[in-house]
C-alpha positions as CSV (number, residue, x, y, z in Angstrom):
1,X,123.1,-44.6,13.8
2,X,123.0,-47.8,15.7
3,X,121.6,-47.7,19.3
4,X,123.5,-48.7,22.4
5,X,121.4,-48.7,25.1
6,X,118.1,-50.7,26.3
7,X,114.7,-50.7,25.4
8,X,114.1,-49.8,29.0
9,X,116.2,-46.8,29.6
10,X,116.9,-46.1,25.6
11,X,113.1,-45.7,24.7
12,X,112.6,-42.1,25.7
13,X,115.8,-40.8,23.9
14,X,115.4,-42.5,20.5
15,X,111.8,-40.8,20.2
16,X,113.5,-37.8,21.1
17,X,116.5,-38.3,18.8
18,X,113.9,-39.4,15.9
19,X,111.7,-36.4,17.0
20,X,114.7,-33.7,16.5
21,X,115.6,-35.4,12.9
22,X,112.4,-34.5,11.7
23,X,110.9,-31.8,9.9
24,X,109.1,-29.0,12.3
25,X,106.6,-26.6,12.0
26,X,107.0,-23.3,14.3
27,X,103.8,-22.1,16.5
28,X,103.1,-19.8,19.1
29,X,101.2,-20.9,22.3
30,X,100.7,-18.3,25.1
31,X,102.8,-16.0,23.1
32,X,105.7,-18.6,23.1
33,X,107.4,-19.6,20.0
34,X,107.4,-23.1,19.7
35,X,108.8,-25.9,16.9
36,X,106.6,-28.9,17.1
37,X,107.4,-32.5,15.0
38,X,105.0,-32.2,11.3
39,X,104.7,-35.8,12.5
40,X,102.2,-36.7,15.6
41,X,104.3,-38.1,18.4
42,X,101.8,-40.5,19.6
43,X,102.3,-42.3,16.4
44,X,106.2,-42.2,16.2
45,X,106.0,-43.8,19.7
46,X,103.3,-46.4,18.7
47,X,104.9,-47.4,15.6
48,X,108.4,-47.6,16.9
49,X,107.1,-50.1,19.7
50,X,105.3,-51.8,17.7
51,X,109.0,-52.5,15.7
52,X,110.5,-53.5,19.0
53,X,107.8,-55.6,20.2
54,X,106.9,-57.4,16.7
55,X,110.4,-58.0,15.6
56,X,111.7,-61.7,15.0
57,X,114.6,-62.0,17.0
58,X,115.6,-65.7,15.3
59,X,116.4,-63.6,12.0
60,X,120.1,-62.6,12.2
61,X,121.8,-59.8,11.1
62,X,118.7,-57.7,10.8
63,X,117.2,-55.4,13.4
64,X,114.5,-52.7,13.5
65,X,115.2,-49.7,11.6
66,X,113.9,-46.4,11.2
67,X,114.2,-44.3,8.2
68,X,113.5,-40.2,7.7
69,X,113.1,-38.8,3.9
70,X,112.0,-35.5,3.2
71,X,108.2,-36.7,2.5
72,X,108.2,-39.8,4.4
73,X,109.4,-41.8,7.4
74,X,109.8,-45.8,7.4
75,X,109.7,-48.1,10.5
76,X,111.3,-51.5,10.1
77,X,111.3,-54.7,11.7
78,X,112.6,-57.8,10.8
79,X,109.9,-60.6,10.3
80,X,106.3,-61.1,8.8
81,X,103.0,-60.5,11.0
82,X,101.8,-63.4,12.6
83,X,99.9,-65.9,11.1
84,X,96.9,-64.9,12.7
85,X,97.0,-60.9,11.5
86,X,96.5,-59.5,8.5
87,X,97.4,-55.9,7.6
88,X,93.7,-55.2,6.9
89,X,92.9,-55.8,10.5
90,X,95.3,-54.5,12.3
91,X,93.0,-52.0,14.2
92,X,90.8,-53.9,16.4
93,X,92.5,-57.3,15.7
94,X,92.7,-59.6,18.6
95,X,96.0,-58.6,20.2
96,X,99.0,-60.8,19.7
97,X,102.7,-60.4,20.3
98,X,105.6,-62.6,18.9
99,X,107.8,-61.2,22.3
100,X,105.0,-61.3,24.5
101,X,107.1,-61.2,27.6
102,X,108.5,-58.2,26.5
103,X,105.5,-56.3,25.3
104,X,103.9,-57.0,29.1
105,X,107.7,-55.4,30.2
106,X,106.6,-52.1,27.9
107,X,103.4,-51.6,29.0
108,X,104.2,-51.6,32.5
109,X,106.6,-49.4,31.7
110,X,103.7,-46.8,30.2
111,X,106.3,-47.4,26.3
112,X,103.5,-48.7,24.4
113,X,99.7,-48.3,25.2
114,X,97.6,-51.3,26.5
115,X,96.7,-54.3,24.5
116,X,95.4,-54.0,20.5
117,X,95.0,-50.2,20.8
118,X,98.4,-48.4,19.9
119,X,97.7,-48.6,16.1
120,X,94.7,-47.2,16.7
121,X,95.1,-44.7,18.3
122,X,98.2,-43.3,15.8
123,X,95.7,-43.4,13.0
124,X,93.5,-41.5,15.3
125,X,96.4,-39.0,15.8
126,X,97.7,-38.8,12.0
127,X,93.9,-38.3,11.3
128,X,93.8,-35.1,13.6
129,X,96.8,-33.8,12.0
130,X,95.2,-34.1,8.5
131,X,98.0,-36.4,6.8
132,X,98.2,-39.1,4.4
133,X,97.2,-42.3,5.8
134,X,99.9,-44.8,6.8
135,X,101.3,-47.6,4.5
136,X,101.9,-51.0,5.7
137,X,103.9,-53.6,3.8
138,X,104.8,-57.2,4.6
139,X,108.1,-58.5,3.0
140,X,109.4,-62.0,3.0
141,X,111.2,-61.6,6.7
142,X,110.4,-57.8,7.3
143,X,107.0,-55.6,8.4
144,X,107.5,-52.1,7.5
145,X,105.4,-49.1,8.5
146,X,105.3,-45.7,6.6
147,X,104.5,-42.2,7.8
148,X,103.8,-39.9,5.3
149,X,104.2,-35.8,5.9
150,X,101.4,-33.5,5.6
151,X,99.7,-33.2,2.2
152,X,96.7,-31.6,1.1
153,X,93.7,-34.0,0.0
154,X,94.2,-33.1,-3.4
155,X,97.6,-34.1,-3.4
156,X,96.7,-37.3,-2.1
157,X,96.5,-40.2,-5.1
158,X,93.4,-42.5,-5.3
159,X,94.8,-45.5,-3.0
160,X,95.9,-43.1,0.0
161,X,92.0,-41.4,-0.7
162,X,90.5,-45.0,-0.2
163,X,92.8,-46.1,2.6
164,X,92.2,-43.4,4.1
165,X,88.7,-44.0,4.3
166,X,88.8,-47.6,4.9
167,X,91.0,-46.5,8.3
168,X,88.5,-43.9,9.1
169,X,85.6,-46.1,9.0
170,X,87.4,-48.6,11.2
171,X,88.2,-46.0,14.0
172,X,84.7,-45.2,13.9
173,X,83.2,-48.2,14.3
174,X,85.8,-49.7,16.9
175,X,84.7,-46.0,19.2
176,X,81.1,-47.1,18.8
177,X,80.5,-44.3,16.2
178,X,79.5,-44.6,12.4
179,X,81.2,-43.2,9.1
180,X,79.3,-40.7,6.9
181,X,80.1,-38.7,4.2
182,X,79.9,-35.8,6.8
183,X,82.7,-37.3,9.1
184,X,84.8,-38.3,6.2
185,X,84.8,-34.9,4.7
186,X,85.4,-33.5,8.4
187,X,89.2,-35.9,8.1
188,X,89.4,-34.4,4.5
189,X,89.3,-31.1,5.6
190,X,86.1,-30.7,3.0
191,X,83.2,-28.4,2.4
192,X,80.2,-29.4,2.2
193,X,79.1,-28.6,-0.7
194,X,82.3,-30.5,-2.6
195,X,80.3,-34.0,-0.5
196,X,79.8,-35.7,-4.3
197,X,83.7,-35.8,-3.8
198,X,83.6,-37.9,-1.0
199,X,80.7,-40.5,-2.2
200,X,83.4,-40.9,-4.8
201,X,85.9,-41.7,-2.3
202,X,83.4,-43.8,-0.2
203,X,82.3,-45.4,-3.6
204,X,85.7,-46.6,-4.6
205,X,86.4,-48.1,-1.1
206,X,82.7,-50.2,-1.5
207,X,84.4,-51.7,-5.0
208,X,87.3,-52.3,-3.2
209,X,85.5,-54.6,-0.8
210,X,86.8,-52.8,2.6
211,X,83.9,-51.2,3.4
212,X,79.8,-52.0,3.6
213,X,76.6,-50.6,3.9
214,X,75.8,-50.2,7.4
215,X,71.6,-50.5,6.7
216,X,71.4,-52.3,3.4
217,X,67.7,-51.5,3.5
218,X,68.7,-47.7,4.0
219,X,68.3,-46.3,0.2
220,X,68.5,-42.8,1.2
221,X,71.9,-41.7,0.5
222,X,71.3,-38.5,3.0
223,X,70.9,-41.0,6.0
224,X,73.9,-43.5,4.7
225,X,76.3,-44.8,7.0
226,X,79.1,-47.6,6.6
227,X,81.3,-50.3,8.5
228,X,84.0,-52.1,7.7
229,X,83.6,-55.2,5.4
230,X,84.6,-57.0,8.7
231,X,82.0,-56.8,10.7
C-alpha cells in the first residue's frame, strides 16, 4: 500500500495502520480485555521516522518502505548513513540528519523524539519487552532496520546474544549506569544461578571488540563491570 497523504497529517495513521497489521497479544487491565502490538510502539514510531527523516530524496524511484513477516518487520529507506555514522554508534552518536529542515519540522511536531535519542530509546523499549535485538543493514543506496518478534533467549542464535549485549551495555552507559552480568541477565530474563551463561555471552562480545573492561585493574569477576569499546 502506497501512502497518500503528508508526513504531517499522515504520521499518526500509518503507525496506526502498521500497528493493526501486526501480530497482537490479548491482556486484561482493570478487568478490560485488551489486544496490544507484540511489537513496542515507541520503536515502530522511532524507526519509521527515522526512515522519513534519513531517506535520500536524490535517489529516484525508491522510497521508504515498511515490511511485516510473521517473525519480523523491516523499515526501509533509500540511501546509506552518512558519512559520519556508523551502525555501531548509532546510540549516542552525534546527531545528524541528511533532511535536517525536516527533522526540526518533526520534532516540533512531537513525530520523532529530540535530537540523537530516538534509537535509543526503541532499544530501551524492545529491551523491556524482552525481544530479539534489532538488525541494522547498510546496502549500496538503502539503510534498512529490522524488528524482530518476541523470542525466548534460548531461541536467540549467538550474534542476536552478543548484539544484544553490546546494545545493552551502550544504553547503560549513555544513562550513566554500568553493565554487569546481573543487569544483562535481568534483559535475558535469567536466573541467577544460570550467570556462567551470561559471562559467556559477555565473553563473546569482549572477542568481538564491542565491549571493554570498565576497571582493567578490577580482577574480581564478582565486582566486573563493562563499557562500550567506544568510550
Amino acid at each position: 500500500m502506497e501512502g497518500k497523504k503528508g508526513y504531517a497529517v499522515g504520521f499518526e495513521g500509518l503507525i496506526q495502520y502498521i500497528t493493526s497489521l501486526l501480530p497482537a497479544s490479548e491482556i486484561i487491565k482493570n478487568a478490560i480485555r485488551k489486544n496490544v502490538s507484540i511489537y513496542p510502539e515507541i520503536a515502530i514510531r522511532e524507526i519509521v521516522a527515522n526512515a522519513l527523516i534519513h531517506q535520500d530524496l536524490l535517489i529516484p524511484g525508491m522510497g521508504p518502505t515498511v515490511e511485516i513477516f510473521s517473525d519480523r518487520m523491516e523499515i526501509t529507506n533509500p540511501g546509506k548513513l552518512l558519512p559520519s555514522i556508523r551502525i555501531e554508534r548509532l546510540i549516542d552518536t552525534a546527531p545528524e540528519s541528511r533532511n535536517e529542515l525536516l527533522a526540526a519540522f518533526m520534532r516540533r511536531l512531537a513525530i520523532c523524539e529530540e535530537r540523537g535519542s530516538g534509537i535509543d530509546k526503541a532499544l530501551l523499549a524492545i529491551e523491556v519487552y524482552g525481544m530479539p535485538p534489532p538488525e541494522f543493514i547498510e546496502g549500496e543506496n538503502y539503510f534498512r532496520a529490522i524488528l524482530y518478534s518476541p523470542r525466548p533467549f534460548g531461541k536467540m542464535s549467538k550474534a542476536e546474544r552478543v548484539r544484544a549485549c553490546y546494545f545493552h551495555c551502550c544504553l547503560k552507559h549513555v544513562s550513566g549506569d554500568r553493565m554487569t552480568n546481573a543487569t544483562l541477565r535481568e534483559r535475558f530474563k535469567i536466573e541467577e544461578k544460570n550467570y556462567p551463561i551470561v559471562s559467556k555471552i559477555i565473553n563473546d562480545t569482549y572477542q568481538a571488540k564491542l565491549i571493554k573492561p570498565g576497571d582493567p585493574d578490577n580482577k574480581s569477576k564478582k565486582y566486573a563491570f563493562y563499557c562500550p569499546f567506544w568510550t
